[in-house]
Jmol script that loads the backbone (N, CA, C; Angstrom):
load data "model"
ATOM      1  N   UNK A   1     -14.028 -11.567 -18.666  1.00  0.00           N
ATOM      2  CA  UNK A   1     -14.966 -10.882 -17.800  1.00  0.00           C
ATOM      3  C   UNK A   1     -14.777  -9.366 -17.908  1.00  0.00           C
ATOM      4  N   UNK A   2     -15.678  -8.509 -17.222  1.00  0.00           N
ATOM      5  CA  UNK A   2     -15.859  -7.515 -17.298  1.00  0.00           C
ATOM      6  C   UNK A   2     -16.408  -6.843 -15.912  1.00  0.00           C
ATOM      7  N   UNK A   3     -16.124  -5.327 -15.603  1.00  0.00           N
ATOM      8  CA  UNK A   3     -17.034  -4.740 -14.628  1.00  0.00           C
ATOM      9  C   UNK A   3     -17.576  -4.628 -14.795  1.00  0.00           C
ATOM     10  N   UNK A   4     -18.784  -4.955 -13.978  1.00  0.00           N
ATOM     11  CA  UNK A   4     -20.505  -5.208 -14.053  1.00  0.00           C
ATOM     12  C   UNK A   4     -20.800  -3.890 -13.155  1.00  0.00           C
ATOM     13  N   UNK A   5     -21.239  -2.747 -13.962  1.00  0.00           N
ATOM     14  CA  UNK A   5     -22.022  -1.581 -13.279  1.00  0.00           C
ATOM     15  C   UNK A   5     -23.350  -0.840 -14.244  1.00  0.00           C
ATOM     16  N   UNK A   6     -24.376   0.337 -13.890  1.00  0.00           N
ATOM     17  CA  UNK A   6     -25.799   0.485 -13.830  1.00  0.00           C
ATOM     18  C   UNK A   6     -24.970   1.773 -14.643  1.00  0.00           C
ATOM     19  N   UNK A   7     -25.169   2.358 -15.734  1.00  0.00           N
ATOM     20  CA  UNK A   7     -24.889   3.735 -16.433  1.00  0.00           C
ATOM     21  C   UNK A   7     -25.890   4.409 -15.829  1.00  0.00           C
ATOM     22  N   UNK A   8     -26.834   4.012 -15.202  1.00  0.00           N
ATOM     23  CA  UNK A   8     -28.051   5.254 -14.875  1.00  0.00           C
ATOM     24  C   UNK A   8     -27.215   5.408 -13.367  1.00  0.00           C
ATOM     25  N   UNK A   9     -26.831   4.725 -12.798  1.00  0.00           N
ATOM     26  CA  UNK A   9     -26.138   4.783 -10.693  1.00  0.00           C
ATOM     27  C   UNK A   9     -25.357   5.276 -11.249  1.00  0.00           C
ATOM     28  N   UNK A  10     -24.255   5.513 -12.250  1.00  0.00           N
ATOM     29  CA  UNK A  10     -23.263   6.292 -12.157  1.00  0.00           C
ATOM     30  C   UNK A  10     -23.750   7.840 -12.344  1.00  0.00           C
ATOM     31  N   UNK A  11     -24.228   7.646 -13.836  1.00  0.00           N
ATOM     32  CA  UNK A  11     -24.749   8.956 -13.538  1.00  0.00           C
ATOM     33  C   UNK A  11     -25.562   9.867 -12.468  1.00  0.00           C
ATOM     34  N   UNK A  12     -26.274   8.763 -11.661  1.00  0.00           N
ATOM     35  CA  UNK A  12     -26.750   9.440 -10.409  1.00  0.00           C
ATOM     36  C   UNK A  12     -25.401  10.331  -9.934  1.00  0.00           C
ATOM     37  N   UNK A  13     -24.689   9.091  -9.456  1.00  0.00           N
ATOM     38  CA  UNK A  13     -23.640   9.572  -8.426  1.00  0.00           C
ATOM     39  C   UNK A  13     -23.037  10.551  -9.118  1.00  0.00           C
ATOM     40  N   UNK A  14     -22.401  10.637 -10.086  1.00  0.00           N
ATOM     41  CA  UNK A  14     -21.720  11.890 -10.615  1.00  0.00           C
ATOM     42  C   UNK A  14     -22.351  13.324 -10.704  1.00  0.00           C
ATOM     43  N   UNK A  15     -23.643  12.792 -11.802  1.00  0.00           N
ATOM     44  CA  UNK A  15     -23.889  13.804 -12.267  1.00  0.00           C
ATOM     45  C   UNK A  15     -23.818  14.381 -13.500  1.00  0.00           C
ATOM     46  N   UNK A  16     -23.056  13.465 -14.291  1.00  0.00           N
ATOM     47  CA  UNK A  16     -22.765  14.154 -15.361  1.00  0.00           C
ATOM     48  C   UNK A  16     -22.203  12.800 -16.658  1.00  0.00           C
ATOM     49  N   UNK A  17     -22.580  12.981 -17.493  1.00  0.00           N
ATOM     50  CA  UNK A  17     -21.829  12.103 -18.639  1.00  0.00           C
ATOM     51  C   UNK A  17     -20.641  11.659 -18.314  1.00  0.00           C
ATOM     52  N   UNK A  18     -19.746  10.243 -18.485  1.00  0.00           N
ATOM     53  CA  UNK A  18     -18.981  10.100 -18.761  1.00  0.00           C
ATOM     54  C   UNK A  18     -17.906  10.454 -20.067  1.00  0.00           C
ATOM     55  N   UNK A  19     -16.865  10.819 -19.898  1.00  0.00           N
ATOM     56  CA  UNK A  19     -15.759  11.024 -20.403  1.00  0.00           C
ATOM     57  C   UNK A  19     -15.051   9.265 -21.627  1.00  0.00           C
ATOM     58  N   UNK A  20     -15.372   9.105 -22.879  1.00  0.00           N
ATOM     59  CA  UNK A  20     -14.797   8.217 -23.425  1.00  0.00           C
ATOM     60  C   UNK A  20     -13.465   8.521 -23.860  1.00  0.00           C
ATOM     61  N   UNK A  21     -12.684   7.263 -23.489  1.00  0.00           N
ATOM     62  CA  UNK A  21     -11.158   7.805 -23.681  1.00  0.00           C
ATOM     63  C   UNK A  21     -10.617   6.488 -24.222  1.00  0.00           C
ATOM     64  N   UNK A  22      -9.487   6.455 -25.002  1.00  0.00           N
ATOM     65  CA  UNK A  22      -8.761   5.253 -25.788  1.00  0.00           C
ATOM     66  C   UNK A  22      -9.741   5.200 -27.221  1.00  0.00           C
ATOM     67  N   UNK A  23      -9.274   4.108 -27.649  1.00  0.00           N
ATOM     68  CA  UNK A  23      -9.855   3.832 -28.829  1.00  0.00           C
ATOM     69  C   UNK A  23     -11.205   3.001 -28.935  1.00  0.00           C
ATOM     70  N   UNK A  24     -12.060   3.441 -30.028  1.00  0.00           N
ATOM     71  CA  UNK A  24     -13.417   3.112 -30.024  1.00  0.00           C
ATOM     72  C   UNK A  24     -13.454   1.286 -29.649  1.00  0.00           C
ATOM     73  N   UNK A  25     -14.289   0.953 -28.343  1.00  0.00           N
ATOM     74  CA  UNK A  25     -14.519  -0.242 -28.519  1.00  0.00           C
ATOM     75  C   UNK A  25     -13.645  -0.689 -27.229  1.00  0.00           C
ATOM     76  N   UNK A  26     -13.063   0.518 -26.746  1.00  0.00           N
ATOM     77  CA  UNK A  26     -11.643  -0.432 -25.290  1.00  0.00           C
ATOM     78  C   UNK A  26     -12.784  -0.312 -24.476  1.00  0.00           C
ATOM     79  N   UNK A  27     -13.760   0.662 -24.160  1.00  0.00           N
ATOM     80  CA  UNK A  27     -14.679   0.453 -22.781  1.00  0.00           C
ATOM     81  C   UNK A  27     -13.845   1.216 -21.627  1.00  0.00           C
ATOM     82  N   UNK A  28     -13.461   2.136 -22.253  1.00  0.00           N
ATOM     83  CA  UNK A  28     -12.542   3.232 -20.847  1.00  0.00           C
ATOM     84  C   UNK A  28     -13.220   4.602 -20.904  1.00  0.00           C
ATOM     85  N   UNK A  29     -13.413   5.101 -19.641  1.00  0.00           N
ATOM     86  CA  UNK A  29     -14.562   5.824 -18.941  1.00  0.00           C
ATOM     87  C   UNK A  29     -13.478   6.726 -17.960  1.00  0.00           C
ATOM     88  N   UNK A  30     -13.992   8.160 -18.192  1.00  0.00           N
ATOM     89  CA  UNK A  30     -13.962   9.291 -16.786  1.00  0.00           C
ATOM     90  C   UNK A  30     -15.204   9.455 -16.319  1.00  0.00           C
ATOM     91  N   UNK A  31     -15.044   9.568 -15.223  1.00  0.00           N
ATOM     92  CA  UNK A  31     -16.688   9.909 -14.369  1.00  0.00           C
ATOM     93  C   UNK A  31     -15.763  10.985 -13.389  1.00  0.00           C
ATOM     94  N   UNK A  32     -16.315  12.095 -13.341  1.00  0.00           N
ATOM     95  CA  UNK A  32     -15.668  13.135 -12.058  1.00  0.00           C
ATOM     96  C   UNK A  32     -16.531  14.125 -11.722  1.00  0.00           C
ATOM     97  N   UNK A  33     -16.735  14.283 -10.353  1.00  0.00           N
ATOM     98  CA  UNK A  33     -17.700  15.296  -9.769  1.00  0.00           C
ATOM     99  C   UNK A  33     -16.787  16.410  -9.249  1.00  0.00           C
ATOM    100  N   UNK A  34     -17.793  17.178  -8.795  1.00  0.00           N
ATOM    101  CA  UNK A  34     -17.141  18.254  -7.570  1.00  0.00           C
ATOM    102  C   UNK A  34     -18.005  19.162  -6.578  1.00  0.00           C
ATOM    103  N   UNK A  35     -17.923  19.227  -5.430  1.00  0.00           N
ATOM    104  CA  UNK A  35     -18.425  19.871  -4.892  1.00  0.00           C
ATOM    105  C   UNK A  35     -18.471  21.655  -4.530  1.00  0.00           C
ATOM    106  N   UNK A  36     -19.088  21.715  -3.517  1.00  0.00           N
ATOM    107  CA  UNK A  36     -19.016  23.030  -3.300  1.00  0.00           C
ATOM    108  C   UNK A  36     -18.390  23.703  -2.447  1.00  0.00           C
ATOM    109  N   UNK A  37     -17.510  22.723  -1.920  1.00  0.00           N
ATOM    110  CA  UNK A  37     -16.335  22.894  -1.267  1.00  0.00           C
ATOM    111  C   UNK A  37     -15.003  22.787  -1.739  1.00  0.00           C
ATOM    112  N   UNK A  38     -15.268  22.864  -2.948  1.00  0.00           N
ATOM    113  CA  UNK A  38     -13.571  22.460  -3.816  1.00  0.00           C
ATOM    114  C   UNK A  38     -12.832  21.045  -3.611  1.00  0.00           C
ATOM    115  N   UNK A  39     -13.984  20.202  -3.318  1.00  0.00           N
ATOM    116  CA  UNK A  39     -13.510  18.633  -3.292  1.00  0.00           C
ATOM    117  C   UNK A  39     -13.858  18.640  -4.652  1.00  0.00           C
ATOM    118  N   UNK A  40     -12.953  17.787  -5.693  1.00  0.00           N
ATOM    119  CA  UNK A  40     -13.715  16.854  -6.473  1.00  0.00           C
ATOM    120  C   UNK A  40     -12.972  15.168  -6.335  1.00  0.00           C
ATOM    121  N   UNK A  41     -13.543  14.739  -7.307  1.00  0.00           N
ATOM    122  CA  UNK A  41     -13.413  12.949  -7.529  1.00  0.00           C
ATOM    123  C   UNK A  41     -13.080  12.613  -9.048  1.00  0.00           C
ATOM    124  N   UNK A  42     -12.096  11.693  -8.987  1.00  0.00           N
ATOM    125  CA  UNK A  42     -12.143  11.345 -10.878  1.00  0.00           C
ATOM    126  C   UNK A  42     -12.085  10.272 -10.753  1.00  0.00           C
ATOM    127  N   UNK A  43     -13.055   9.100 -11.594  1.00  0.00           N
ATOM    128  CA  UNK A  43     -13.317   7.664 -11.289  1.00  0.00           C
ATOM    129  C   UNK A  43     -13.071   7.571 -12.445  1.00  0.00           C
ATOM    130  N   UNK A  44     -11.632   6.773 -13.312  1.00  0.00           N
ATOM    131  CA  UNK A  44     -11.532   6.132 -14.372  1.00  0.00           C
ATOM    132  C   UNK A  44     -11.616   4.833 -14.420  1.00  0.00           C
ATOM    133  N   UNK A  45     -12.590   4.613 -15.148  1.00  0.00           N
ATOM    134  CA  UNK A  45     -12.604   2.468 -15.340  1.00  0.00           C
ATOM    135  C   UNK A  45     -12.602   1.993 -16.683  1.00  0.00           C
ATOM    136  N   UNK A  46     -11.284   1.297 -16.459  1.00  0.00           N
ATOM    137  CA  UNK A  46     -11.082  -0.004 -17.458  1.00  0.00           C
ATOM    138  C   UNK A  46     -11.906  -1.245 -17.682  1.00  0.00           C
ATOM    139  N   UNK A  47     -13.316  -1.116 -17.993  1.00  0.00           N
ATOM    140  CA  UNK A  47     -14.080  -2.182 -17.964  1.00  0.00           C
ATOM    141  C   UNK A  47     -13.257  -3.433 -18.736  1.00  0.00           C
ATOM    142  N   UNK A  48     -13.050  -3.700 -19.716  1.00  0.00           N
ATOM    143  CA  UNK A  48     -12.434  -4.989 -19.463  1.00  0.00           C
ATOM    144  C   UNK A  48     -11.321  -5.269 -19.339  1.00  0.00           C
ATOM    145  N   UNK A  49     -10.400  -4.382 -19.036  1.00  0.00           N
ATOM    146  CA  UNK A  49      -9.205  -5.270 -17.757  1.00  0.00           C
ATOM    147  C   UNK A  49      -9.322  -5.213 -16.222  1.00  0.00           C
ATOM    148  N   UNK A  50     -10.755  -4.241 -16.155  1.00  0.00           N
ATOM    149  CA  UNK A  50     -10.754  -4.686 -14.329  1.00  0.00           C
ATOM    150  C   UNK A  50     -10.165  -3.799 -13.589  1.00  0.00           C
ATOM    151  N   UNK A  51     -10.265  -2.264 -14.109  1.00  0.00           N
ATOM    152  CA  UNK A  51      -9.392  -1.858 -13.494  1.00  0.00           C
ATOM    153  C   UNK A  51      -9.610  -0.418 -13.181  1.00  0.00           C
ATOM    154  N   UNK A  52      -9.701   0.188 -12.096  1.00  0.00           N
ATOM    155  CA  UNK A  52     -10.119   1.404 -11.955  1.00  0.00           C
ATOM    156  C   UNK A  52      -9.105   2.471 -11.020  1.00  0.00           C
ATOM    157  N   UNK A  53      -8.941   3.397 -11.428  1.00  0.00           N
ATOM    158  CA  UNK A  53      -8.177   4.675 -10.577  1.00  0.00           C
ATOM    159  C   UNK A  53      -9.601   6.102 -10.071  1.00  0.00           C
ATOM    160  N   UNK A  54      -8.815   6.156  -8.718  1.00  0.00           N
ATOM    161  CA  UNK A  54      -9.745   7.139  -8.216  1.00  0.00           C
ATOM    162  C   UNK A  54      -8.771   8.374  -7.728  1.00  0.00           C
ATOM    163  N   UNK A  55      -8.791   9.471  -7.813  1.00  0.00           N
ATOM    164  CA  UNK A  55      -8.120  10.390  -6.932  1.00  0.00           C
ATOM    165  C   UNK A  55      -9.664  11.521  -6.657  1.00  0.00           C
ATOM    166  N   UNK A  56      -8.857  12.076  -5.232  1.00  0.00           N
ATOM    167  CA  UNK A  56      -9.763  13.080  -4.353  1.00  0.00           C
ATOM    168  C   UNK A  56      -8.833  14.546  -4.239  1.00  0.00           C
ATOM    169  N   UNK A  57      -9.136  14.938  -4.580  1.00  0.00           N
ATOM    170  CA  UNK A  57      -8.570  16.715  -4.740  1.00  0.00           C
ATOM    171  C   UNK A  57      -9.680  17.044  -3.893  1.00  0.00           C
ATOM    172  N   UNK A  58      -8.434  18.533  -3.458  1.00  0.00           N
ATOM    173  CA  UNK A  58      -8.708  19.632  -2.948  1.00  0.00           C
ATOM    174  C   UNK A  58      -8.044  20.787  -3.169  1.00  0.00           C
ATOM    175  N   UNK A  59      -8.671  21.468  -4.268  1.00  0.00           N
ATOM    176  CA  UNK A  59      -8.410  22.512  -4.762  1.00  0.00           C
ATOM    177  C   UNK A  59      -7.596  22.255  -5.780  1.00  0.00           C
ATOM    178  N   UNK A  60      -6.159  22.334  -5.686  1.00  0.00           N
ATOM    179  CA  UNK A  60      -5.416  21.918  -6.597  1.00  0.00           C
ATOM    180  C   UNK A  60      -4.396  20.837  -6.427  1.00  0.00           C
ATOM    181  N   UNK A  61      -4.535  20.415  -5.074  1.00  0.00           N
ATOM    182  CA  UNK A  61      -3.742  19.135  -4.631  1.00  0.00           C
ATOM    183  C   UNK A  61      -4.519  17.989  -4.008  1.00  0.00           C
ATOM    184  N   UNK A  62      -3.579  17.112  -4.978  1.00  0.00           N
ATOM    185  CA  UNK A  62      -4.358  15.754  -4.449  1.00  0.00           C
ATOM    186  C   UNK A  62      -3.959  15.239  -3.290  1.00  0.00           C
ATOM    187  N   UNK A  63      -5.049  14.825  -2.528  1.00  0.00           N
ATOM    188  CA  UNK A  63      -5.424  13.929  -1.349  1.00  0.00           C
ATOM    189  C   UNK A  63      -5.726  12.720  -1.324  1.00  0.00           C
ATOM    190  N   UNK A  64      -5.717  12.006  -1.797  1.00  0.00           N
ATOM    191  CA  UNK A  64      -6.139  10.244  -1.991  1.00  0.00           C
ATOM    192  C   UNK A  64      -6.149   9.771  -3.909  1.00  0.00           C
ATOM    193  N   UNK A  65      -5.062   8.942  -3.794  1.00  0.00           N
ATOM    194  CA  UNK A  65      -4.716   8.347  -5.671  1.00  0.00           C
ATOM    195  C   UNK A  65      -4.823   7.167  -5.141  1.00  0.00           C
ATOM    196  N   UNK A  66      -5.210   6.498  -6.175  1.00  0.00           N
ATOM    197  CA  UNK A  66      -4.983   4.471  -5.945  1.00  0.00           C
ATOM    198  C   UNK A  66      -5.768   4.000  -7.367  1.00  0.00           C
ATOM    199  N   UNK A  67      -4.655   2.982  -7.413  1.00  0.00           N
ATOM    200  CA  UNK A  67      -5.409   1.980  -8.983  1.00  0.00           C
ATOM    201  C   UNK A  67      -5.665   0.874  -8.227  1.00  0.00           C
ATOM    202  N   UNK A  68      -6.831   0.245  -8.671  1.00  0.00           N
ATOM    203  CA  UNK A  68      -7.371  -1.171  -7.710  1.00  0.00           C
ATOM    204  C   UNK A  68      -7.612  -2.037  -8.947  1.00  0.00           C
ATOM    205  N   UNK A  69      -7.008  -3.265  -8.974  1.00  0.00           N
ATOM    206  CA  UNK A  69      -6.749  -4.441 -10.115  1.00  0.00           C
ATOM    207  C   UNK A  69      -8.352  -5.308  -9.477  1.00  0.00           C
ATOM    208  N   UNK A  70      -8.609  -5.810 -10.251  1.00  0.00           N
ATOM    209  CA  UNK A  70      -9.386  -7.403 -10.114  1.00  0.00           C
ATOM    210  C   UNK A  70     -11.130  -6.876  -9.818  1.00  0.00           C
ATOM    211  N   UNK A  71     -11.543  -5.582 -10.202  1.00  0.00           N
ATOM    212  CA  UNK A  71     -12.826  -5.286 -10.012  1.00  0.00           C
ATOM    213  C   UNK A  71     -13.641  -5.666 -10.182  1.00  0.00           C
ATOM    214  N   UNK A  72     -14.923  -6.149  -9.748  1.00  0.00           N
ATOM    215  CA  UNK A  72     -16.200  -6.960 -10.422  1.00  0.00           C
ATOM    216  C   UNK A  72     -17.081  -6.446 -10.449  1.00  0.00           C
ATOM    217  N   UNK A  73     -17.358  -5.694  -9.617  1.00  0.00           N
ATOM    218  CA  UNK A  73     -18.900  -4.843 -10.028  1.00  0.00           C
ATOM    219  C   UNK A  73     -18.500  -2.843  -9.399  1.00  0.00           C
ATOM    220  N   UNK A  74     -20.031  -2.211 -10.075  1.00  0.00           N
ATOM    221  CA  UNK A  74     -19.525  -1.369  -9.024  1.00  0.00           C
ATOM    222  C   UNK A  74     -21.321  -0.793  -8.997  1.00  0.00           C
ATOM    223  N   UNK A  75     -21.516  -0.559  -7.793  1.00  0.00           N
ATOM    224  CA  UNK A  75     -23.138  -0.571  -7.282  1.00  0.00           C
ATOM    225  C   UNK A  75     -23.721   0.623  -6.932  1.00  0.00           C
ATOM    226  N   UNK A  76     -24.798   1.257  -6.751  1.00  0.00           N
ATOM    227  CA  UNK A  76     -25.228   1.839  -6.016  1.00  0.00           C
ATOM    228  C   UNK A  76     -25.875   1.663  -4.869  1.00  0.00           C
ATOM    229  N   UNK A  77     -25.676   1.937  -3.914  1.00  0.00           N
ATOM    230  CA  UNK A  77     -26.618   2.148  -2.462  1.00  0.00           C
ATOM    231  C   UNK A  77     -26.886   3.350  -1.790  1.00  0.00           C
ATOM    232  N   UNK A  78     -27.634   3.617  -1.998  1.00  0.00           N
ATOM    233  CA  UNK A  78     -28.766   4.823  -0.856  1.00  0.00           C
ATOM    234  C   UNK A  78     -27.473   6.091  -2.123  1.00  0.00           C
ATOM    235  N   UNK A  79     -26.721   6.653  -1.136  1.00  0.00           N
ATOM    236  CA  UNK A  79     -26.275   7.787  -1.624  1.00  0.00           C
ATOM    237  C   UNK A  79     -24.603   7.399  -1.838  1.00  0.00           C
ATOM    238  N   UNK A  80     -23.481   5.980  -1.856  1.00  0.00           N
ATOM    239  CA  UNK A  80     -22.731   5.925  -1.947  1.00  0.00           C
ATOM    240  C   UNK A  80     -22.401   4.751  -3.451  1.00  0.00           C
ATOM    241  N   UNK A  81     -21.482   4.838  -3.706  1.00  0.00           N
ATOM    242  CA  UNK A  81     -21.027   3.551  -4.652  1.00  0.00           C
ATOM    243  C   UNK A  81     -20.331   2.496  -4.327  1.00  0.00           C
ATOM    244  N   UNK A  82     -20.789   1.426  -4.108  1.00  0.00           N
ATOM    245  CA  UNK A  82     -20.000   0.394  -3.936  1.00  0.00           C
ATOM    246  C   UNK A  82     -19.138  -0.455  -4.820  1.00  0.00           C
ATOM    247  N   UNK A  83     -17.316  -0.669  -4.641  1.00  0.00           N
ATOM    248  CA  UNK A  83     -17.061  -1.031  -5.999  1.00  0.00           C
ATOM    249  C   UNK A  83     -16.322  -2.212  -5.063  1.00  0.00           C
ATOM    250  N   UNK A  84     -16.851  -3.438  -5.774  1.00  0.00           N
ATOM    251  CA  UNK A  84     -16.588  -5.232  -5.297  1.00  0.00           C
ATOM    252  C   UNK A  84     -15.222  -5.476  -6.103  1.00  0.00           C
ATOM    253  N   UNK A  85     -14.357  -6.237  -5.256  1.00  0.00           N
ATOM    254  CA  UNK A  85     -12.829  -6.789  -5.961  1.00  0.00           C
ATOM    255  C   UNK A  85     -12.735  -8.017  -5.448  1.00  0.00           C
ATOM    256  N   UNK A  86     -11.971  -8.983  -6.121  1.00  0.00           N
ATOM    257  CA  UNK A  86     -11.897 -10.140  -5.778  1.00  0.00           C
ATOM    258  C   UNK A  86     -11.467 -10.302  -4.661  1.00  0.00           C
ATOM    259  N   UNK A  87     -10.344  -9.419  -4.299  1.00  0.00           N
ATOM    260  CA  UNK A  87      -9.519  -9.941  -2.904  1.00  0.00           C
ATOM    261  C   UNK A  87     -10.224  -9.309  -1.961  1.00  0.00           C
ATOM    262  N   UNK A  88     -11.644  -9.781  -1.585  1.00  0.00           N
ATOM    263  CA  UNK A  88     -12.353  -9.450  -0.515  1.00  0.00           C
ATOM    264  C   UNK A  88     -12.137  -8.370   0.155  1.00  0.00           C
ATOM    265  N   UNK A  89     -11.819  -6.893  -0.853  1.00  0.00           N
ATOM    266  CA  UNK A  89     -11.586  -5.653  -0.176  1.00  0.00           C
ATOM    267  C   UNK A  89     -13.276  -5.048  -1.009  1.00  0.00           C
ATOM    268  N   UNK A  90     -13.441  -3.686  -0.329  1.00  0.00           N
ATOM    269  CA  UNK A  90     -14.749  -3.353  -0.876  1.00  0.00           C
ATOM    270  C   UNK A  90     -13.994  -1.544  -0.840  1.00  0.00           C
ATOM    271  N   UNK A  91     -14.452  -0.685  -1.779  1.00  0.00           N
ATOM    272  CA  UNK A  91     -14.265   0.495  -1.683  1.00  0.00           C
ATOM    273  C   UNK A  91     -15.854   1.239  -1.988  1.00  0.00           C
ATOM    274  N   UNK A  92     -15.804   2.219  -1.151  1.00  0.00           N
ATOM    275  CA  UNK A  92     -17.105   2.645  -0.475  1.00  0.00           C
ATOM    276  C   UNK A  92     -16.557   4.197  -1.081  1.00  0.00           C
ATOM    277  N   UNK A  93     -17.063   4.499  -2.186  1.00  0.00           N
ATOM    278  CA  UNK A  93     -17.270   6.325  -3.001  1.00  0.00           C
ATOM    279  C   UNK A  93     -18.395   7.188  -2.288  1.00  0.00           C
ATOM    280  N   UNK A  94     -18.031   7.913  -1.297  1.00  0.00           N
ATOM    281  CA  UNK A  94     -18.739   8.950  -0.870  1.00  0.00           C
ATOM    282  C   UNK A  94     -18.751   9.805  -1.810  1.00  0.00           C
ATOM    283  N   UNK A  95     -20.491  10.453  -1.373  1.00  0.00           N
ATOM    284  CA  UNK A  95     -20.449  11.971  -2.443  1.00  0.00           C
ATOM    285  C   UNK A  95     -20.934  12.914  -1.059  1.00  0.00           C
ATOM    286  N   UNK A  96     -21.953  12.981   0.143  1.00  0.00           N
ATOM    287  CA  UNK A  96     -22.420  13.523   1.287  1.00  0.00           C
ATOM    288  C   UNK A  96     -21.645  13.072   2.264  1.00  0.00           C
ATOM    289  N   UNK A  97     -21.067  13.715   3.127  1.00  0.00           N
ATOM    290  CA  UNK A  97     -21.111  15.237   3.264  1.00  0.00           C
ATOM    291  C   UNK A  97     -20.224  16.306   2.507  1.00  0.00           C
ATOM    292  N   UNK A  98     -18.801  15.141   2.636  1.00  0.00           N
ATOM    293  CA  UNK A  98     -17.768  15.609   1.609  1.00  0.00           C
ATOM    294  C   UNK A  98     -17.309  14.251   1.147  1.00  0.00           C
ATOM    295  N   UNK A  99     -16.662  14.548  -0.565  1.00  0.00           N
ATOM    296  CA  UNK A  99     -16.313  13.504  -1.108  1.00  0.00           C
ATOM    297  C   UNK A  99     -15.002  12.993  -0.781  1.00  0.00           C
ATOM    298  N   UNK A 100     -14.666  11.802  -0.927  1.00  0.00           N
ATOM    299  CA  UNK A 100     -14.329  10.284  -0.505  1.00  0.00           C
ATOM    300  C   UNK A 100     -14.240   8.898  -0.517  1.00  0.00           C
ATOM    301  N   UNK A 101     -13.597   8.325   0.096  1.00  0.00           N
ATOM    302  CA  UNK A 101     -13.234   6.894  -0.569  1.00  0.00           C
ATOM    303  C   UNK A 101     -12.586   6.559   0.836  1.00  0.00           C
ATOM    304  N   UNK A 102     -13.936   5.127   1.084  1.00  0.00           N
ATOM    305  CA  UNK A 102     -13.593   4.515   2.403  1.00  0.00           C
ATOM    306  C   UNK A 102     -12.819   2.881   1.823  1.00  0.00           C
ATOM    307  N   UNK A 103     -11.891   2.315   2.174  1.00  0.00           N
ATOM    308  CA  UNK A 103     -11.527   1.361   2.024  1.00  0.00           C
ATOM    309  C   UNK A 103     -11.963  -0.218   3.093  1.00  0.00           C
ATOM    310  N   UNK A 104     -12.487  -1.064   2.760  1.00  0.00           N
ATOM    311  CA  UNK A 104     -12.807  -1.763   4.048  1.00  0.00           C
ATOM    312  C   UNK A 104     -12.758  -3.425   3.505  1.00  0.00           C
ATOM    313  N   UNK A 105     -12.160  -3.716   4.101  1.00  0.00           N
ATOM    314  CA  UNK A 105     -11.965  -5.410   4.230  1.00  0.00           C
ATOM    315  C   UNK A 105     -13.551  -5.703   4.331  1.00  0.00           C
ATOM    316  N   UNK A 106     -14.191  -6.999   3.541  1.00  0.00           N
ATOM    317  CA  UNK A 106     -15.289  -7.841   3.872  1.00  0.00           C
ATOM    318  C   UNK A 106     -14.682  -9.376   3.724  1.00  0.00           C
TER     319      UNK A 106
END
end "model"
wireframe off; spacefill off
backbone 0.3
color backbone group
C-alpha cells in the first residue's frame, strides 16, 4: 500500500512544488510553506512506507517535530489538510490564521 493523496490539494495548501528527495522511483516528497509571520511548515512523506514528518518553526526554532507511522491518505478540506492513520488518530495541517498541526483521536 501506499499514501493516497491529490498533487493539485497539496499544492493548494503549500503553494509551491514539491521537493524530490532519495533515489529516483522511492516516492519521497518535501512540501514546506511559510508565512508572514515567520511561521513555516515542512511536510515530508514517505509514500510507500507510510510515513510522514512534520515540524512548525518559528523563526529559527522549532516548535512542534513528530514522525507518524501507518498513514493512509492525506486530504483536503475547505482550507486545512487532513492526514488519516490507521490507529484511529487524525492530524489536522493548519495554514489560517497561523500555521499548525492539531492532533485528534476519531
Amino acid at each position: 500500500m501506499f499514501i493516497k493523496f491529490d498533487d493539485l490539494d497539496m499544492l493548494d495548501f503549500f503553494e509551491n512544488e514539491p521537493i524530490s528527495v532519495g533515489e529516483e522511483g522511492e516516492a519521497k516528497f518535501i512540501y514546506s510553506i511559510k508565512d508572514s509571520h515567520q511561521f513555516s511548515m515542512t511536510l515530508t512523506v514517505d509514500i510507500y512506507a507510510k510515513i510522514i514528518d512534520i515540524s512548525v518553526s518559528y523563526g529559527d526554532n522549532t516548535i512542534f517535530a513528530g514522525e507518524f507511522d501507518n498513514v493512509l491518505e492525506i486530504r483536503k478540506s475547505e482550507d486545512v489538510l487532513l492526514v488519516g492513520m490507521e490507529n484511529k488518530k487524525r492530524l489536522v495541517l493548519k495554514k489560517y490564521f497561523c500555521l499548525g498541526v492539531v492532533i485528534e483521536n476519531i
